[in-house]
N, C-alpha and C positions, 0 to 999 in steps of 0.2 A: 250344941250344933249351931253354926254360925244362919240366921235367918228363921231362926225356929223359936217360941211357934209363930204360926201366922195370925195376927188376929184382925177382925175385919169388925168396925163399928161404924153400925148407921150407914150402909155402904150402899149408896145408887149410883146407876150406871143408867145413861139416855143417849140414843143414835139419832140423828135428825128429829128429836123431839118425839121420839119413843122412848117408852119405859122400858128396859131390860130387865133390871134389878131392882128392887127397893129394898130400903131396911133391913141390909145384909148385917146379922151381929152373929159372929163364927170365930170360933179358935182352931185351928189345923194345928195337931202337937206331932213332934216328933215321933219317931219310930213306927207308927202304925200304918197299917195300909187305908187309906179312907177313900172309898169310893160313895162317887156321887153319880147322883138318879133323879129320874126326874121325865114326865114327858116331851114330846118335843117342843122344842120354844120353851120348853121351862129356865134354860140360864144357866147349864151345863159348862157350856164352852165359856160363855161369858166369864161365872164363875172364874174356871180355871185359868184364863189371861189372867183376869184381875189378878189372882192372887200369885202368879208368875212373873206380873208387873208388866207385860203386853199394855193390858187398858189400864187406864187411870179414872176412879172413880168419878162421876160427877158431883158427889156429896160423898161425906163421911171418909174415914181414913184406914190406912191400912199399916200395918207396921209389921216388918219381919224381923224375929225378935226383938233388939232394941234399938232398932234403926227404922229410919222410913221410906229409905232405898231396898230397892230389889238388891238383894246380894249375888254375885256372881255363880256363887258355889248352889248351883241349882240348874234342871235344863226340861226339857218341855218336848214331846211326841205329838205328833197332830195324826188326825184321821187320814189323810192323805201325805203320803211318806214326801220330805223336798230332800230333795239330794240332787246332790251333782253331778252333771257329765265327767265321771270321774270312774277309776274301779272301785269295788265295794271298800280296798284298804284304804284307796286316798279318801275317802270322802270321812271314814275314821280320822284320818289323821291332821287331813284338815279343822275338823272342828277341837283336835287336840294340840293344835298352833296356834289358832286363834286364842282359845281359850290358857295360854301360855306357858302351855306342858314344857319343860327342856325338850330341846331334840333326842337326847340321851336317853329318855325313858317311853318316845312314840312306841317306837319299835315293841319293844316288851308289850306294853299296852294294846297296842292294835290285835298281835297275838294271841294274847290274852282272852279277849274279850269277843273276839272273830272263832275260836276252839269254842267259848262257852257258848255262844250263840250259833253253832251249827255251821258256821259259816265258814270256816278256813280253806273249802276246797273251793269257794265260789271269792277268794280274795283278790284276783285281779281281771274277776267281772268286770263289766258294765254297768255300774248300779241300776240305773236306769232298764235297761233289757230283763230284770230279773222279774219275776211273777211277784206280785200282791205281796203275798205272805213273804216272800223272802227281803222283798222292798222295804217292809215295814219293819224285820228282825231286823236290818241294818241298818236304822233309822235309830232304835230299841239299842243298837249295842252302840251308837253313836253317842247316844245321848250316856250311854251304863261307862262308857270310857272316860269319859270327865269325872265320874267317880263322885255325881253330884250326893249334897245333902238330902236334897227333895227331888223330887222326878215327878213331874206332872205329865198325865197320858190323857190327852184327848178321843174318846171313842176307835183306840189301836185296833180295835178287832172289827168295824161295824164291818167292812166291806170283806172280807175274809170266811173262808170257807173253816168248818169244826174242826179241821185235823190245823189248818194254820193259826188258827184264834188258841187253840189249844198250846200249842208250840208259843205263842208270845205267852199266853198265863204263865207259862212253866218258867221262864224268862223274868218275869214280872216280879214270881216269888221269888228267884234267885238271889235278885240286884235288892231287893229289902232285905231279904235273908244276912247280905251282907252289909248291912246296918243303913242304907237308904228308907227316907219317908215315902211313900206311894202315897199319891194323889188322883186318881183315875177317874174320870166319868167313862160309865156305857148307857146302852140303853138297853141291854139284855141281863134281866133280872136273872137268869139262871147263874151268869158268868158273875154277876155280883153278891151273890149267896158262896159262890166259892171263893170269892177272893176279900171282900169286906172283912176287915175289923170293927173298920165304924163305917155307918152312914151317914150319907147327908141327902137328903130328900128337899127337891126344891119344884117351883110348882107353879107358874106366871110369873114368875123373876122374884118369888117369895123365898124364906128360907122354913120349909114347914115343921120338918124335921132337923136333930144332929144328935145321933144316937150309937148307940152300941149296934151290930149287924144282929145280935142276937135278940135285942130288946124289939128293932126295926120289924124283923123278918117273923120272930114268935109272938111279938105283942106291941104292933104301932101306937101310938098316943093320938095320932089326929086322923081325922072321918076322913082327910084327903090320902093320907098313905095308908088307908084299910082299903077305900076306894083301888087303891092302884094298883096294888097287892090282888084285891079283889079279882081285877079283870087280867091278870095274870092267869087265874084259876079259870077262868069262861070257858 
């Protein structure tokens, strides 16, 4: 898979002479779902730029697969859905022009992925006028349309209500199901015991944890992810 894996050595990240990140050393592999955790300010988001190619490290390198360019064949969800004054299909099919689909195969595509995503009777919506959870499924099948390698989700669900967080989960495992990498931070420990293969546990812009979900969730290795887990339980 073309940008796979990710790997990240020695990788700091500095904002107006803040720390973000330090001594990021991470491999992201193919086909797994890997979510990342972390409190706030821990480097979540950061993280995920970085490794999307958004930011560019201040030290240390990054390479997707054997290149040191972001590869195209990848696409990225933010916490706050951006979409355009557009209906829910144009805004599909925009990012499927740019991204230099034929015009011969929008069509098919938008369809496709507007029926999987619940979305086909709200296709020449408003994007914009739609509620939260429906803003953000069309955000989710915008991005699941390019049919990328990797899919990076920035906290999809924070603002979202259980029945709509749930509706994007189900979505989330689709688009892997059909041989996409998932890359996801949340901050809701429940929603990442469901959906984790692996974790990454990160903690003042450290990297504490990179582990199995099950090794993570039944038997941490560091006193800061028992700690965190801990106050999960309180």
């Amino acid at each position: 898979m073309d940008g796979l894996p990710i790997t990240l050595q020695g990788v700091d990240v500095e904002r107006n002479g803040v720390a973000l990140m330090r001594g990021i050393d991470l491999v992201v592999a193919a086909r797994e779902r890997t979510i990342v955790i972390g409190p706030n300010g821990s480097g979540k988001s950061t993280l995920l730029r970085v490794l999307h190619g958004l930011v560019a490290p201040t030290a240390g390198t990054v390479r997707w697969g054997d290149a040191r360019a972001a590869p195209r064949d990848q696409a990225m969800v933010f916490q706050r859905p951006v979409l355009l004054r557009r209906s829910v299909s144009a805004n599909v099919r925009y990012a499927l022009r740019l991204a230099g689909v034929p015009s011969r195969e929008r069509a098919a595509r938008i369809r496709a992925v507007l029926d999987a995503s619940g979305l086909a009777a709200l296709a020449q919506r408003p994007a914009r006028r739609l509620s939260g959870g429906e803003q953000q499924r069309v955000a989710l099948a915008r991005a699941a349309a390019l049919e990328p390698s990797v899919l990076f989700l920035d906290e999809p669900t924070a603002s979202l209500d259980p029945a709509a967080s749930r509706a994007i989960e189900e979505r989330v495992r689709a688009i892997h199901a059909a041989g996409t990498t998932i890359v996801m931070s949340t901050h809701n420990l429940a929603q990442a015991r469901r959906l984790a293969e692996r974790v990454i546990f990160l903690q003042a812009g450290r990297l504490i944890e990179a582990t199995s979900a099950d090794e993570f969730f039944n038997a941490p290795r560091s006193a800061e992810a028992a700690a965190f887990l801990e106050g999960e339980r309180v």
